[in-house]
N, C-alpha and C positions, 0 to 999 in steps of 0.2 A: 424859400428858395424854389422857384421852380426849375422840373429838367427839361431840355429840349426832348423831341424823339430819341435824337442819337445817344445821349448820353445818358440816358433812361435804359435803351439798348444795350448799353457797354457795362453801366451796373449789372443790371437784372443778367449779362454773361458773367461777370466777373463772381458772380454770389452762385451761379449755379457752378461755374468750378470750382471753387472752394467749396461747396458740397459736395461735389465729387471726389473731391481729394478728400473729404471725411468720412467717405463713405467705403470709400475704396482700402481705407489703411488699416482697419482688422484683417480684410485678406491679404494684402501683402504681408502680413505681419505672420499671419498663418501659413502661408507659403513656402517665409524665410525659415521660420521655425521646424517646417515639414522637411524640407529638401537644403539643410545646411545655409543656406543663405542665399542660394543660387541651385536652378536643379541640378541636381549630380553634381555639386561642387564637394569633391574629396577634400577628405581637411588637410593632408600633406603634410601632415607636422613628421617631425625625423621619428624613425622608429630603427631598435636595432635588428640585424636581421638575427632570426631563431634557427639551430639546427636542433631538429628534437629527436630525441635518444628513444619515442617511443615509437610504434607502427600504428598506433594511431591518437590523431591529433585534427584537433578543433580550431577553425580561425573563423573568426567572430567580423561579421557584417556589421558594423556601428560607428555613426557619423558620415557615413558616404564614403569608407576605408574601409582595408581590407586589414585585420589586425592577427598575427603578423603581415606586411606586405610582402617582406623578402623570409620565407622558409626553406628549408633544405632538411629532407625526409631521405631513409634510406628506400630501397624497393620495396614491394610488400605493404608498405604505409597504406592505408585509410585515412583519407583526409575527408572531415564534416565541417561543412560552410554553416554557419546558423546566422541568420537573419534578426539582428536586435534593433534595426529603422523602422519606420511607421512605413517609408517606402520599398517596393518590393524588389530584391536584387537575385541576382546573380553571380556565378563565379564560371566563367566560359572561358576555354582555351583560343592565343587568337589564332592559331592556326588550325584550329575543328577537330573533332575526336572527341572531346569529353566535354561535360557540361552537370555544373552543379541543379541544372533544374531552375526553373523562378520561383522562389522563393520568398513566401509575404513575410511580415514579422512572426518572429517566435519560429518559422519553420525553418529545418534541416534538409540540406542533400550534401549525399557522399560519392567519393569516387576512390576507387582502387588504381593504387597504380603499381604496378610490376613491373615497370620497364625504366631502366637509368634515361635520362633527360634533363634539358632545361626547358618549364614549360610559361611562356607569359603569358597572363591571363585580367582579362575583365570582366566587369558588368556590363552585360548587353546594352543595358536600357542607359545608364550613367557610365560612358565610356571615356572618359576622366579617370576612374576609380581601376588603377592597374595595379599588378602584384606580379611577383612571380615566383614559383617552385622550383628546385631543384630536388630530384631524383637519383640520388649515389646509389652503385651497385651495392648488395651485401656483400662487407667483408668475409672471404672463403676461410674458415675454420680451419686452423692450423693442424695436419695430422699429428696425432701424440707420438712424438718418438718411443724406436721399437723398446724393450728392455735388453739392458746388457748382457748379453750370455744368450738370451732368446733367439733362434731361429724361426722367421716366420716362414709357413710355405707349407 
């Protein structure tokens, strides 16, 4: 069988894309694997939200989520972001003032907060990937009533 020009042309394109699609699908496949399926695609899945009874408290960077997403700390809290993705995150307030740092795998940044608020926050770079803190005053410590008979003063 012989081909004409044309059709000799249209092969010899049709085999060089099909190379390229063979050649090309370890790095997408790497890509998918690196950044969730999609870059900064947060996984979403339902989480409950956490109040935690400590002053300080770890929410873990992994999967392109922020784990807890919804917390609720009293004042005083330290909160450490630690970064367990290959890709490098963040935890940034969106209205500015604090900022967990960038963050590669394995590494930690903290922030102090003192002040009651609700604060929502992202990763800079995958800004998809939202959370947010709540910040309760400390409850004010009951004065112990006086004793019976005692006069204070």
């Amino acid at each position: 069988m012989r081909l004409t020009k044309k059709r000799a042309g249209q092969v010899f394109a049709g085999m060089a894309l099909i190379g390229l699609l063979l050649a090309s699908a370890p790095a997408t496949a790497c890509v998918r694997s690196h950044h969730g399926g999609m870059m900064g695609a947060a996984s979403r899945l339902p989480q409950d939200p956490v109040v935690a009874p400590s002053n300080r408290v770890t929410v873990e960077i992994r999967d392109f989520d922020f784990m807890p997403r919804d917390l609720t700390v009293s004042a005083g809290a330290e909160i450490t972001w630690v970064n367990r993705d290959n890709a490098p995150h963040d935890a940034t307030s969106d209205e500015g003032g604090w900022s967990s740092g960038m963050l590669k795998q394995g590494e930690q940044g903290s922030v102090l907060f003192e002040e009651p608020g609700t604060f929502e926050y992202r990763c800079s770079i995958h800004t998809d990937m939202t959370a947010k803190l709540a910040v309760r005053p400390v409850a004010a410590a009951a004065d112990p009533p006086g004793m019976p008979g005692i006069e204070e003063g």
